[in-house]
ChimeraX commands (.cxc) that place a marker at each C-alpha (Angstrom):
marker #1 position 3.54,18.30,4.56 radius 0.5
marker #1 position 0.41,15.88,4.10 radius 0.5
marker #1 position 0.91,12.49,3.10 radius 0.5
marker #1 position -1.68,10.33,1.16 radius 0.5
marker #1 position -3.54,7.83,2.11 radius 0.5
marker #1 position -4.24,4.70,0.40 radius 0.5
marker #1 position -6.29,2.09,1.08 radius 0.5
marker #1 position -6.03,-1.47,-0.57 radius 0.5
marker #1 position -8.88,-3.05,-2.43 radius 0.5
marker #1 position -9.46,-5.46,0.74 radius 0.5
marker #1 position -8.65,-3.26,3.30 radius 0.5
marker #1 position -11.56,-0.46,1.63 radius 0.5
marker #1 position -13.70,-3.47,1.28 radius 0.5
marker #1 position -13.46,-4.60,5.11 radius 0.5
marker #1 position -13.65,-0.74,6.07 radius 0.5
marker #1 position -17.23,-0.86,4.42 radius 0.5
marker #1 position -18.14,-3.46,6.15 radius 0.5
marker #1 position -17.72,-1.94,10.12 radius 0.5
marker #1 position -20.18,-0.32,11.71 radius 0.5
marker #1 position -20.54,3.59,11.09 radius 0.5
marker #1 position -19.63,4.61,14.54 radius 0.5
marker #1 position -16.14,2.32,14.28 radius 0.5
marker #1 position -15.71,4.04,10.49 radius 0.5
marker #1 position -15.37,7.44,11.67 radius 0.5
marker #1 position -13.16,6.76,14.93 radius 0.5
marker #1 position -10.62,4.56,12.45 radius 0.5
marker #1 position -10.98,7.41,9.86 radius 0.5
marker #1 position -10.11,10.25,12.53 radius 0.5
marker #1 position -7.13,8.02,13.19 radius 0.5
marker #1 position -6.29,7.38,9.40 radius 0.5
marker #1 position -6.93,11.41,8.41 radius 0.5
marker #1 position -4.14,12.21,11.49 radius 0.5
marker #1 position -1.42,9.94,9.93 radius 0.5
marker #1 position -1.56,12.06,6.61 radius 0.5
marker #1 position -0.32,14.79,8.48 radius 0.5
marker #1 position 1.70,12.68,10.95 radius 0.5
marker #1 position 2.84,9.44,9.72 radius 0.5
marker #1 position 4.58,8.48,13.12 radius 0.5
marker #1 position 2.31,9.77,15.77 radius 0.5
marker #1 position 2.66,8.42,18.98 radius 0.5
marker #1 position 2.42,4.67,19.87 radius 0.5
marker #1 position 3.00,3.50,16.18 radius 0.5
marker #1 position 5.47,0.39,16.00 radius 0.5
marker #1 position 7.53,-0.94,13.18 radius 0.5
marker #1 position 6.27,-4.23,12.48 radius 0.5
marker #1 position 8.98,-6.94,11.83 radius 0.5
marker #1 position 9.55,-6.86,7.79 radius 0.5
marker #1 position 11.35,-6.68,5.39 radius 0.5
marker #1 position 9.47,-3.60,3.71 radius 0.5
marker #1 position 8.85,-0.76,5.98 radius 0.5
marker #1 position 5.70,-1.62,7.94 radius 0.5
marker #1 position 4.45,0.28,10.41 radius 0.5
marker #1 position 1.17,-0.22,12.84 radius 0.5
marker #1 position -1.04,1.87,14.85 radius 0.5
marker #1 position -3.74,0.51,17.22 radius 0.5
marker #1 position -7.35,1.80,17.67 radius 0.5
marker #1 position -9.11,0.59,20.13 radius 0.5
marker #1 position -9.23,-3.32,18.66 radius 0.5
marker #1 position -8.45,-2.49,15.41 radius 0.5
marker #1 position -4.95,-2.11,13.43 radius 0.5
marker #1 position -4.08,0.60,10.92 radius 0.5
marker #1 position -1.08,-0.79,9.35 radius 0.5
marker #1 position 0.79,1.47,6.57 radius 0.5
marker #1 position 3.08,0.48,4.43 radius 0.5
marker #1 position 5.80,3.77,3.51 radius 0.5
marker #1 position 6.81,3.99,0.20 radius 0.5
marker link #1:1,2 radius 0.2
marker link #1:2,3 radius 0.2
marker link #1:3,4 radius 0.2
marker link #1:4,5 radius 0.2
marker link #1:5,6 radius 0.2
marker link #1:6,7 radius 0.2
marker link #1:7,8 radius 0.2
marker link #1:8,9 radius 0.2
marker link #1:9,10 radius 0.2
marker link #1:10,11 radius 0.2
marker link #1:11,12 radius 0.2
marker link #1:12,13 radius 0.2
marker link #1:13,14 radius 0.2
marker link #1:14,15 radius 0.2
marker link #1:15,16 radius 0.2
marker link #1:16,17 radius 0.2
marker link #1:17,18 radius 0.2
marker link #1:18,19 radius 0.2
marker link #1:19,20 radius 0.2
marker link #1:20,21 radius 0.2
marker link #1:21,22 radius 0.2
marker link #1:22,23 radius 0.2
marker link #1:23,24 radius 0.2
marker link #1:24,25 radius 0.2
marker link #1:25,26 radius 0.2
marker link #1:26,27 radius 0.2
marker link #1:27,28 radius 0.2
marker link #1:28,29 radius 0.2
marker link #1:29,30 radius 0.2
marker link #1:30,31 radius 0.2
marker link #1:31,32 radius 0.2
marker link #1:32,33 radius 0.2
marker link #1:33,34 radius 0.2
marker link #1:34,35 radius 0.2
marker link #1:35,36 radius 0.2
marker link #1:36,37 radius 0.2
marker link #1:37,38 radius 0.2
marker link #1:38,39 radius 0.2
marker link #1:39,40 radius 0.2
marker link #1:40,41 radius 0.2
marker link #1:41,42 radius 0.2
marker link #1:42,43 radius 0.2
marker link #1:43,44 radius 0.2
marker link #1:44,45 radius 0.2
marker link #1:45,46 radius 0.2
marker link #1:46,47 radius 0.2
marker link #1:47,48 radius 0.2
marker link #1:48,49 radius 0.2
marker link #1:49,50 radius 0.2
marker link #1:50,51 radius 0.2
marker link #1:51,52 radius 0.2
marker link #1:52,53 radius 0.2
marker link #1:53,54 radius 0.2
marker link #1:54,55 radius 0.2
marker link #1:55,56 radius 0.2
marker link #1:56,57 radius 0.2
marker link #1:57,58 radius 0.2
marker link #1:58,59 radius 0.2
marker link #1:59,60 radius 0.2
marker link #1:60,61 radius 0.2
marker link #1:61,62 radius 0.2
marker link #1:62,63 radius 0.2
marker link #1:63,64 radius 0.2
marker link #1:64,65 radius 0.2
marker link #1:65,66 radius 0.2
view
């Protein structure tokens, strides 16, 4: 089953904004979580919605799940 994946206004605006070489390593990441929202190493985050994190390299993919 493949999820979607949504990016926020800011977060697609910030995403511009990196280098190209970053974009496609945090957009391999991103394009894995549609078809496996919890991979391996992703953390809850402490909130009250469902929160969850990922980390690549120094960045951090955060989805919310809805």
């Amino acid at each position: 089953m493949l999820f979607s994946i949504q990016f926020s206004p800011r977060a697609q605006r910030d995403f511009s904004a990196l280098d190209r070489p970053v974009q496609q390593r945090l957009r391999r990441h991103t394009d894995q979580l549609a078809e496996n929202p919890f991979p391996v190493g992703v953390k809850k985050l402490h909130a009250e919605a469902p929160v969850y994190r990922i980390r690549v390299s120094d960045y951090r993919v955060s989805s919310l799940r809805r």
